[in-house]
ZAVO-145606 format. One line per 3 residues: number of its first residue (from 1); their letters; for each residue x, y, z of N, C-alpha, C. Coordinates in steps of 0.02 Angstrom, whole numbers, plus 50000, padded with zeros to 5 digits. Each point is the difference from the previous one (the first is absolute). Layout:
<recs>
NUM) a) X Y Z X Y Z X Y Z ~ ... $
</recs>
This chain:
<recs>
1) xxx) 50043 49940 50000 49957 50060 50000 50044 50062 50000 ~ 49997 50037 49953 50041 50064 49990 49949 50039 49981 ~ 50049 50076 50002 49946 50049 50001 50070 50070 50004 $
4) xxx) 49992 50060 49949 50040 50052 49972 49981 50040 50042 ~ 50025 50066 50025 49945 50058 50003 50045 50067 49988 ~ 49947 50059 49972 50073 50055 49996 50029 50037 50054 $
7) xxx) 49964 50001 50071 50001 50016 50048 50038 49957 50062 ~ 50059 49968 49996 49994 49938 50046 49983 50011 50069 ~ 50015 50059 50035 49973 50006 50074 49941 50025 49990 $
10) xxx) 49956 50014 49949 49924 50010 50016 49965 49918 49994 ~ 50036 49947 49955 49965 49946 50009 49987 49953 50055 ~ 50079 50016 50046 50002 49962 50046 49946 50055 50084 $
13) xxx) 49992 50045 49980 49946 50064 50040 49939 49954 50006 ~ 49988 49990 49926 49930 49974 49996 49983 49923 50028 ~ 50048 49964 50012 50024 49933 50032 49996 50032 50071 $
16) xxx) 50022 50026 50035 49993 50008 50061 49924 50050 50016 ~ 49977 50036 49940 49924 50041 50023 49939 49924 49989 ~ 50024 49957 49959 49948 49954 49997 50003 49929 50047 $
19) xxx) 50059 50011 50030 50006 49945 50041 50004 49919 49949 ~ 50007 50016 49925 50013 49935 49977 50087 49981 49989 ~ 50039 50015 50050 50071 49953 49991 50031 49943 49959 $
22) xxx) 50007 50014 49933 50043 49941 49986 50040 49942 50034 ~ 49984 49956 49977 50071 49962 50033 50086 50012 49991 ~ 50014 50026 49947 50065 50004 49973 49982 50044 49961 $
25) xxx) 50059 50056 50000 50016 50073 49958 50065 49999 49984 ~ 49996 50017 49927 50090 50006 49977 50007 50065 49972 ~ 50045 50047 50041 50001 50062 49990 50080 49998 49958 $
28) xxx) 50004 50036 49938 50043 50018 49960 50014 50062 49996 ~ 50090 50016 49963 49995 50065 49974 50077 50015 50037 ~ 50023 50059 49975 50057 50007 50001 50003 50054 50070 $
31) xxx) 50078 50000 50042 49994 50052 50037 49982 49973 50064 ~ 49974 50017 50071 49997 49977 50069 49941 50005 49995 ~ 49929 50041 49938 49947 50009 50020 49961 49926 50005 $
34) xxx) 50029 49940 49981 49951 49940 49982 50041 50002 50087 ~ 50039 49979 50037 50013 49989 50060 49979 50031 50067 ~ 50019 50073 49982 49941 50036 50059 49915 49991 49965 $
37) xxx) 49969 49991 49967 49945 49987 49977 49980 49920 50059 ~ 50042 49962 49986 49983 49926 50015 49994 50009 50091 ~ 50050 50043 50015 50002 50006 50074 49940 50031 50019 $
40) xxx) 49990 50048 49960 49942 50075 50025 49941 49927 49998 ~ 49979 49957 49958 49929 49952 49979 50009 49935 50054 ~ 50050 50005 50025 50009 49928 50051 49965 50038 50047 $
43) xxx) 50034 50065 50033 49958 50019 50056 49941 50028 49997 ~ 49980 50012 49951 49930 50028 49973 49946 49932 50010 ~ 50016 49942 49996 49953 49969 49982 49992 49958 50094 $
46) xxx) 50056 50010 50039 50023 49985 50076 49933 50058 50018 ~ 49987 50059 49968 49985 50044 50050 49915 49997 50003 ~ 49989 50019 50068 49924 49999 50015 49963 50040 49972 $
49) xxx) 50017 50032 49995 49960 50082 49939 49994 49981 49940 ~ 50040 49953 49977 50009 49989 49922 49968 50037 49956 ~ 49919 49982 50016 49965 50000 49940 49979 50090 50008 $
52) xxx) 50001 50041 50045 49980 50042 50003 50065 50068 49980 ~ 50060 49979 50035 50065 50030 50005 50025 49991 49918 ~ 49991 49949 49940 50030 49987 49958 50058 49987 50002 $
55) xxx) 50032 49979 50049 50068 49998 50005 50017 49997 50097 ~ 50074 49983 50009 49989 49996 50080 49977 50056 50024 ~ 49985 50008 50054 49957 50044 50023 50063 50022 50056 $
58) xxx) 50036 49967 50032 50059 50032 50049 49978 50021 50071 ~ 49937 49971 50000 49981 50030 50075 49978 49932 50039 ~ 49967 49945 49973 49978 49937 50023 50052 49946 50013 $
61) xxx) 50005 49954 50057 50056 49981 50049 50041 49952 49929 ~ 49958 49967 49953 50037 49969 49955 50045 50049 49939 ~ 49979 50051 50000 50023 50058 49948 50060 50001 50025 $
64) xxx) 50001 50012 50089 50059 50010 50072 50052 49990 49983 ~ 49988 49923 49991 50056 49937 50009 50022 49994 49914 ~ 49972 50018 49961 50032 49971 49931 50038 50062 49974 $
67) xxx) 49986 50047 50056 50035 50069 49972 50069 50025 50046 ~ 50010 49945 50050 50026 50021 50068 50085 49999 49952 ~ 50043 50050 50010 50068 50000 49999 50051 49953 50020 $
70) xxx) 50006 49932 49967 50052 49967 50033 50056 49991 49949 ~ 50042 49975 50031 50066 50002 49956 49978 49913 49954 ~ 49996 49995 49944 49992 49958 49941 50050 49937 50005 $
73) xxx) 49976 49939 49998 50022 49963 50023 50057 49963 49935 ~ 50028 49975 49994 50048 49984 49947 49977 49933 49970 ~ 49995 49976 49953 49985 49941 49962 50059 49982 49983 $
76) xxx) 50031 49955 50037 50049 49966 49996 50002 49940 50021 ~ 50073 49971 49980 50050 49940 50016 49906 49942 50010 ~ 49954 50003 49957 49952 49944 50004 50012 49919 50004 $
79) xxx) 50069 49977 49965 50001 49942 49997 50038 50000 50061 ~ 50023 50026 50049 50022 49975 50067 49964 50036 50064 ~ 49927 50005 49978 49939 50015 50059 50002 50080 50004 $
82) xxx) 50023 50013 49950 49991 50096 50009 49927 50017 49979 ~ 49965 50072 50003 49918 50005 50005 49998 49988 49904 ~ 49955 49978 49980 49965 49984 49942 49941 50045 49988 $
85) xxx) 49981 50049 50040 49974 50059 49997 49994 50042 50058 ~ 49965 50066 49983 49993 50038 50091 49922 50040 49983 ~ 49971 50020 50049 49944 50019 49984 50021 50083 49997 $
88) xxx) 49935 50023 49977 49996 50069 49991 49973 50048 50079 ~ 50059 50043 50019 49989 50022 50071 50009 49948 50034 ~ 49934 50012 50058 49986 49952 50032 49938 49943 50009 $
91) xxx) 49977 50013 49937 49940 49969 49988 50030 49917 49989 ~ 49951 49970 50022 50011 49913 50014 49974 49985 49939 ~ 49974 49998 49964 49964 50001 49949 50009 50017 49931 $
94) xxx) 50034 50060 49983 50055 50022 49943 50040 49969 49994 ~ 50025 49945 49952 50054 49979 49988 50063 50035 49932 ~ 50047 50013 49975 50018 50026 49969 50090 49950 49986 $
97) xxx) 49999 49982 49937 50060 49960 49983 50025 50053 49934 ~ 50061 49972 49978 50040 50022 49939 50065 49957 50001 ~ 50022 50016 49944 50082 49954 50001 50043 50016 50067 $
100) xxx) 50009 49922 50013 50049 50040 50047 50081 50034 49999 ~ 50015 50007 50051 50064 50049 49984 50059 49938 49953 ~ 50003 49961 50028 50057 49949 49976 49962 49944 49942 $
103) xxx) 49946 50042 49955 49980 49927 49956 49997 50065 49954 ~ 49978 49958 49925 49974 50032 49959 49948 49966 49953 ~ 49965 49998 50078 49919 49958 49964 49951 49998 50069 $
106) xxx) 49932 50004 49977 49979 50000 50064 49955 49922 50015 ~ 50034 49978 50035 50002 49919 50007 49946 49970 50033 ~ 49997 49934 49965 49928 49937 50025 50012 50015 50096 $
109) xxx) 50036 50013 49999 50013 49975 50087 49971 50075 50035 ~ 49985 50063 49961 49962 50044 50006 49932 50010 49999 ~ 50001 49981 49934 49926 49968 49982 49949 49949 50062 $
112) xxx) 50057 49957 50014 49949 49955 50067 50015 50044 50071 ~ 50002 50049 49989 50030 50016 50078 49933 50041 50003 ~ 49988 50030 49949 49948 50067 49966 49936 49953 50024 $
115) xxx) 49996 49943 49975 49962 49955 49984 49969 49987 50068 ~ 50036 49949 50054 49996 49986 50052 49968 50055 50077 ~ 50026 50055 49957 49969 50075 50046 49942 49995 50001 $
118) xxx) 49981 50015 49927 49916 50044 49959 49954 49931 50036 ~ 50003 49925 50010 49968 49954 49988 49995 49996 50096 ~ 50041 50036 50027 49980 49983 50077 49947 50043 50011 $
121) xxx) 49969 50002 50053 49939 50043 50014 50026 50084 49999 ~ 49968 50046 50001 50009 50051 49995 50010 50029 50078 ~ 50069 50039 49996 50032 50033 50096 49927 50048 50015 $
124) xxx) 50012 50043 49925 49963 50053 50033 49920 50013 49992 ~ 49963 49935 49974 49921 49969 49993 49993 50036 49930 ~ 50056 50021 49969 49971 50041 49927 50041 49978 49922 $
127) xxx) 49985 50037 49958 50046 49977 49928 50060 49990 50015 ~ 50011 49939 49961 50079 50000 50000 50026 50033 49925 ~ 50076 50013 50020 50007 50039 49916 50095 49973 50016 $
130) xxx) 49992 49967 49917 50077 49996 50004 50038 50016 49916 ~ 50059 50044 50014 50034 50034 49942 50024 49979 49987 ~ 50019 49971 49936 50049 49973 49985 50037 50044 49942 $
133) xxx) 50063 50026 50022 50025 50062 49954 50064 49969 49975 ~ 50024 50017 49922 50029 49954 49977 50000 49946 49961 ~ 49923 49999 49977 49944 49948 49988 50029 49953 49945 $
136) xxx) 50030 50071 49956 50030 49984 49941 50062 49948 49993 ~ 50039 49989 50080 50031 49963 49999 49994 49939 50045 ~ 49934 49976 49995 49997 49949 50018 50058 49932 49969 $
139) xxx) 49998 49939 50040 50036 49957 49962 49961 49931 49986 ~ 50018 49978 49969 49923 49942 49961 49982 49967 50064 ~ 50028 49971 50028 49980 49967 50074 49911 50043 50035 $
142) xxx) 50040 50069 50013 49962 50047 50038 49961 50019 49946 ~ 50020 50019 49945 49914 50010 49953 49931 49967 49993 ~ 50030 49920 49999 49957 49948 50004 49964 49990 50064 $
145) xxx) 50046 50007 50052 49955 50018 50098 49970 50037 49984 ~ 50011 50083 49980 49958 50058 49984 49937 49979 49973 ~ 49999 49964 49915 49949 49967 49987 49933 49966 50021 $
148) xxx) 50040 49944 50054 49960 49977 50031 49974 50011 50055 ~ 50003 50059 50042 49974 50040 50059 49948 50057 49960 ~ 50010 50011 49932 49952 50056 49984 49950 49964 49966 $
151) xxx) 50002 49922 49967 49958 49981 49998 49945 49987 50057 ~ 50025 49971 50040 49963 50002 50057 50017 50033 50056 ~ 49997 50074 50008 50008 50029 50045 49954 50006 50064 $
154) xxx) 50037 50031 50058 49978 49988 50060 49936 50049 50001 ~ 49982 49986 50037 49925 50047 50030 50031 50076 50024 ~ 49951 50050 49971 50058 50063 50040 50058 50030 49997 $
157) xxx) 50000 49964 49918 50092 50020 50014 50017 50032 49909 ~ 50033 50052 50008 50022 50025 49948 50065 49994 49972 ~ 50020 49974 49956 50085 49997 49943 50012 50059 49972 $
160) xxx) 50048 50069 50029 50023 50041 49945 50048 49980 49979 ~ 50011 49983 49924 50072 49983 49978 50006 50068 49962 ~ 50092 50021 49992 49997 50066 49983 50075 49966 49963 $
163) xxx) 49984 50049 49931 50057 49984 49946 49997 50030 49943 ~ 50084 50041 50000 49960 50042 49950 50000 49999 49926 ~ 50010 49935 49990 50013 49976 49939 49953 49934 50002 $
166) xxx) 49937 49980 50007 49987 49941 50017 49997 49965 49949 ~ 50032 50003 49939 49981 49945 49956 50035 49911 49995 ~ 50065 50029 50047 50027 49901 50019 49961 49987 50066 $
169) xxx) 49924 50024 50007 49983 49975 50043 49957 49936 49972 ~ 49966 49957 50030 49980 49935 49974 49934 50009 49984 ~ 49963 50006 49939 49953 50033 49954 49933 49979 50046 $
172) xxx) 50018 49948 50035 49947 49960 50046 49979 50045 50053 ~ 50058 50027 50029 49999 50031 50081 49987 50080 49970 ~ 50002 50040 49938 49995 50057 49989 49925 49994 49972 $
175) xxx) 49951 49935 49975 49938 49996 49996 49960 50003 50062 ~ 50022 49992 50097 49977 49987 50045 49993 50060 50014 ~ 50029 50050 49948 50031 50067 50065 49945 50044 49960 $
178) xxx) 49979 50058 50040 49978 50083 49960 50067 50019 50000 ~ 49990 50010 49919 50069 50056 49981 49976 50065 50052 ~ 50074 50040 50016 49998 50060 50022 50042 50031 49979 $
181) xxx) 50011 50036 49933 50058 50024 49941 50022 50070 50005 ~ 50050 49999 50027 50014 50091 50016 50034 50009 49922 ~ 49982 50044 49946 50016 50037 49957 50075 49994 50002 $
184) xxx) 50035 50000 49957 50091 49998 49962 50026 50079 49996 ~ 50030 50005 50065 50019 50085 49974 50024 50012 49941 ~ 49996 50066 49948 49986 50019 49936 50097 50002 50004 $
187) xxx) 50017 50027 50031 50077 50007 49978 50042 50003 50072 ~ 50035 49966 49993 50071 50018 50079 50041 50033 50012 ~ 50018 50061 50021 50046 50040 49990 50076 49967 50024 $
190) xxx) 50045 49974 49967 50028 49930 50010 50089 50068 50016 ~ 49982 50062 49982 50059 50053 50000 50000 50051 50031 ~ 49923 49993 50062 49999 50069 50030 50039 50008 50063 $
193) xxx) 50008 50040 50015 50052 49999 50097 49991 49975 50039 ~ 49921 49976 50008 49995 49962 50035 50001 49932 49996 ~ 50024 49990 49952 50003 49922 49980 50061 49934 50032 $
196) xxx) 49985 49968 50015 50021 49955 50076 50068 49994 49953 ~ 50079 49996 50056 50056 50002 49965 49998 49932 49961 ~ 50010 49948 50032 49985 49947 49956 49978 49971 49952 $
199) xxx) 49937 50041 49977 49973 49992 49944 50021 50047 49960 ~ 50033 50061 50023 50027 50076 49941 50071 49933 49979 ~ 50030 49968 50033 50059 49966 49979 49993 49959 49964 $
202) xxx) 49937 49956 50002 49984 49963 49953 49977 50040 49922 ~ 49957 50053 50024 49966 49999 49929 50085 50041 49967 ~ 50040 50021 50043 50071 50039 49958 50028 49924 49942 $
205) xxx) 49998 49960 50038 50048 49910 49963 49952 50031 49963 ~ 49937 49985 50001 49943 49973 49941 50016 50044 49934 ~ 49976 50076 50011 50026 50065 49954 50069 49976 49959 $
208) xxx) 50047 49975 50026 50044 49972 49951 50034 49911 49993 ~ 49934 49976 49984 50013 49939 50003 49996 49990 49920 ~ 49973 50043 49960 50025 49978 49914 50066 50014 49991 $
211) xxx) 50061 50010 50054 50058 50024 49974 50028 49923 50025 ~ 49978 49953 50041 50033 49939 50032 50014 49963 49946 ~ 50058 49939 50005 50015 49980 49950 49978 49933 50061 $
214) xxx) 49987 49931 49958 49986 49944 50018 50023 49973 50051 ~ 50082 50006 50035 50038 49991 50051 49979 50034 50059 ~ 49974 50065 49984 49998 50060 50060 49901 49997 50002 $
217) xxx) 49971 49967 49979 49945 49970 50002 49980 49954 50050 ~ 50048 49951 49988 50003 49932 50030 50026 50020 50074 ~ 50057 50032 49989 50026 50021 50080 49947 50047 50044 $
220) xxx) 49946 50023 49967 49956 50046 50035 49962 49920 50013 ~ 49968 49968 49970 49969 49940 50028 50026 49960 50067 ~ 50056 50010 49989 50050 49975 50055 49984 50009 50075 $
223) xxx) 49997 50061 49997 49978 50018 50062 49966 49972 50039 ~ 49961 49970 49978 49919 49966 50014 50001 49923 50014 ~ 50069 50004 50039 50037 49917 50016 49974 50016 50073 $
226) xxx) 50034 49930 50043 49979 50017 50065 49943 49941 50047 ~ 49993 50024 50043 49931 49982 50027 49940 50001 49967 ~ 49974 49950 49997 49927 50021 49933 49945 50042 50020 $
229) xxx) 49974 49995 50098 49970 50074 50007 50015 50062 49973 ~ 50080 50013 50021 50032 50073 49996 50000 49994 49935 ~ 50042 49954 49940 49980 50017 49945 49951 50033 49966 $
232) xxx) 49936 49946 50010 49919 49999 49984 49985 50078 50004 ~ 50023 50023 50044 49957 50060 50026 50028 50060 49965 ~ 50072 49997 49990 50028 50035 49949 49981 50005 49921 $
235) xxx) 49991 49940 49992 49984 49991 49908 49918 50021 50005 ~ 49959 50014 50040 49925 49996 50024 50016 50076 50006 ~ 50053 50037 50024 49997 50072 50011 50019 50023 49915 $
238) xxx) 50057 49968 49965 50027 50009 49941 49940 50000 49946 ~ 49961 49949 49996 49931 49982 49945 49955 50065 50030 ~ 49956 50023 50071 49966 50031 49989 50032 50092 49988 $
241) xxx) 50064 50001 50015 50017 50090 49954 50021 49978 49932 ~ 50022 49954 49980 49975 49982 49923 49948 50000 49978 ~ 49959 49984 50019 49930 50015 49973 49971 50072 50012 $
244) xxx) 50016 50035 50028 49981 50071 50019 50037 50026 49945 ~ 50060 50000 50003 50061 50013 49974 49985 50008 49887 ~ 49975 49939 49993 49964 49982 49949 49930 50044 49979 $
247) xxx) 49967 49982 50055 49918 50038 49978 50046 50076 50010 ~ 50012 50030 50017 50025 50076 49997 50029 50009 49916 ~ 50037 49955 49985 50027 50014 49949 49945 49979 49951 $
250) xxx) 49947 49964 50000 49949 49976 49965 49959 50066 49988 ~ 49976 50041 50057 49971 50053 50014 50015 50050 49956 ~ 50068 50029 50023 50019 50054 49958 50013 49988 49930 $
253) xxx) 50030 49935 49986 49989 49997 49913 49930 49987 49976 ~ 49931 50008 50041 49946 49983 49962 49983 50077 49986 ~ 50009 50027 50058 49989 50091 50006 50028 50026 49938 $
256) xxx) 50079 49993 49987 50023 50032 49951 49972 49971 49923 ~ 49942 49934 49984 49982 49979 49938 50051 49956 49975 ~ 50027 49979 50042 50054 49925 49975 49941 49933 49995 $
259) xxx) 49999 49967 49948 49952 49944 49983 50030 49927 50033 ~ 50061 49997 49974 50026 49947 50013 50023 49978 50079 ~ 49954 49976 50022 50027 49984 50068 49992 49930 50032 $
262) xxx) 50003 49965 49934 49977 49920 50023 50075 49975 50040 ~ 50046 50029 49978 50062 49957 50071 50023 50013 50045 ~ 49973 50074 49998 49982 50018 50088 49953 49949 50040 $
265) xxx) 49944 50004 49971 49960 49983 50025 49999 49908 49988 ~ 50022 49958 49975 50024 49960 49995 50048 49971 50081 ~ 50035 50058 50001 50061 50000 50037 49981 49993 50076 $
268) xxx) 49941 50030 49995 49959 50023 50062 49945 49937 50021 ~ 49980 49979 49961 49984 49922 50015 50039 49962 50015 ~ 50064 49985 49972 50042 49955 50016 50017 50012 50085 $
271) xxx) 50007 50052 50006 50019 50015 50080 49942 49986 50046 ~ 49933 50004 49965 49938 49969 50027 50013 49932 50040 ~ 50028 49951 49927 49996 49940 49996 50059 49977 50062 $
274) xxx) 50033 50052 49994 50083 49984 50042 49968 49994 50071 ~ 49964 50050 50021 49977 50005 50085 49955 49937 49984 ~ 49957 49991 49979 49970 49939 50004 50046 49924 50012 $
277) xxx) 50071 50001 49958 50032 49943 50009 50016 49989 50070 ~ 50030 50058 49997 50029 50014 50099 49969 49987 50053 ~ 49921 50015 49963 49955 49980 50066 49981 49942 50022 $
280) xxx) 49997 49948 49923 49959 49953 49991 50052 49946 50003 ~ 50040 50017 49985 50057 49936 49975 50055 50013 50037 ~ 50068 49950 49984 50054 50006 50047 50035 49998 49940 $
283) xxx) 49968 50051 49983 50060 50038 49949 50082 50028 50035 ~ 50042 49995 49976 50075 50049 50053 49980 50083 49953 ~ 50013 50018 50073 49970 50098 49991 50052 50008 49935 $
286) xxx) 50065 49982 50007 50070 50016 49942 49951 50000 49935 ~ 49971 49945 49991 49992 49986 49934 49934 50031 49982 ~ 49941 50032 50040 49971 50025 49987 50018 50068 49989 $
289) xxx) 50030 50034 50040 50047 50046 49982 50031 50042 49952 ~ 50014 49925 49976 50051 50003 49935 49940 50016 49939 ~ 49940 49960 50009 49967 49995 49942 49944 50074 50005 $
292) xxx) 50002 50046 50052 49975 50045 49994 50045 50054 49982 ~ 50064 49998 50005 50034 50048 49976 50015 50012 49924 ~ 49993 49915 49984 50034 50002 49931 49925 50039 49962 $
295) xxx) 49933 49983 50026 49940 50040 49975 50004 50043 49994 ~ 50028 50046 50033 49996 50070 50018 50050 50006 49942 ~ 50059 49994 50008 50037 50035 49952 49978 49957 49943 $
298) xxx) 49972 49942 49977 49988 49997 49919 49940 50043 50005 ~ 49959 50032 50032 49954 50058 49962 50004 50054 49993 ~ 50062 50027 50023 50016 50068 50002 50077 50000 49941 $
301) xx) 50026 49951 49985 50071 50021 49951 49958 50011 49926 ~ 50037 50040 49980 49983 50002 49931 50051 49940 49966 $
</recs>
């Protein structure tokens, strides 16, 4: 069951003014707004006002606790008994997962932990709501758990999965969900002052990567050796300012009446396809790497 809308926080308004709650919501879209969105609708749907407040209301004892200031608990070291999720505030009831710090996938052994919560009775006698952020990188194990908890989901209990790319999600588990589609910002200012140093350094390589010759190519792939988290997360930072990096340059040559832009845009799928490998497969980050760079520069050399 899916469902578009052009408004995404007026659709999910009308979910909490009508009191009809989905079981599972998959909020998309680029940027922190699909993430604070997912947080703002977990406690919205916790809160006693719901239907009247459209949103948490901040004054009722459950609004209290899911809003209370604590320091965020770490998703870690899972395969040697570290937390597999932490709730939101202090609400018993909010559950909230994502990759953890030392994986680069968000794992079956998450999935049942999520699982095992939502299915015990409820702490606080009300909805349960659990996030799963990251969605996009589920790993086949945990997609298939995912699957089979939203087929038959618990009484009372809501799935936000949030991703902002959801299309390696499993066509099955994105049919369970209401789309919630935040709009593709129109252009990124990928050169203004405020632009995070790390990424001004990256998009500088990128700006002259038609001057690389095949050796000094490969050695930029290089980099991307290592630990396969720390890798992963690098070639995952490398593909998405490539793709910014790309649509900018897509942008301004459509503005100026340039026709030809099939290997940009070509180029820009392939890097699609690349985060998808990374996510889905045990691909080595090197070699995905490698195969998004060489994209980039075969669509930009003359």
């Amino acid at each position: 069951m899916t469902a578009l809308h052009q408004n995404p926080v007026t659709l999910l308004e009308n979910s909490l003014a009508s009191g009809r709650i989905h079981s599972a919501y998959l909020i998309s879209g680029a940027g922190e707004k699909p993430r604070e969105t997912a947080l703002w609708f977990a406690r919205a749907i916790a809160c006693a006002q719901r239907a009247t407040a459209h949103g948490p209301c901040e004054a009722c004892p459950a609004c209290r606790r899911a809003g209370a200031p604590v320091e965020e608990v770490a998703i870690e070291g899972i395969d040697k008994g570290g937390p597999a999720y932490r709730h939101i505030g202090e609400h018993a009831d909010l559950y909230w997962t994502e990759r953890a710090v030392d994986k680069t996938r968000v794992t079956v052994q998450q999935v049942r932990a999520i699982e095992r919560a939502v299915r015990r009775p409820s702490v606080e006698g009300g909805a349960r709501v659990a996030v799963i952020h990251d969605a996009e990188w589920l790993n086949v194990e945990a997609a298939n758990g995912l699957l089979r908890i939203l087929e038959e989901p618990p009484t009372d209990t809501t799935f936000i999965l949030v991703a902002p790319s959801p299309g390696s999600l499993l066509t099955t588990i994105r049919s369970r969900c209401i789309r919630v589609a935040f709009p593709a910002e129109e252009v990124v200012l990928l050169r203004d002052a405020s632009t995070d140093k790390a990424v001004a350094e990256l998009v500088a390589q990128l700006d002259g990567i038609s001057r690389l010759r095949l050796p000094e190519l490969i050695g930029w792939a290089e980099k991307y050796r290592g630990g396969r988290a720390q890798a992963a997360t690098g070639v995952e930072h490398l593909l998405d300012v490539g793709q910014l990096w790309l649509r900018e340059r897509i942008t301004l040559a459509a503005r100026e009446g340039r026709k030809d832009l099939n290997r940009e845009l070509d180029a820009f799928a392939t890097l699609g396809e690349c985060r998808r490998d990374l996510a889905t497969r045990n691909a080595q980050p090197r070699m995905v790497a490698e195969r998004g760079l060489f994209a980039i520069r075969g669509a930009i050399r003359s």
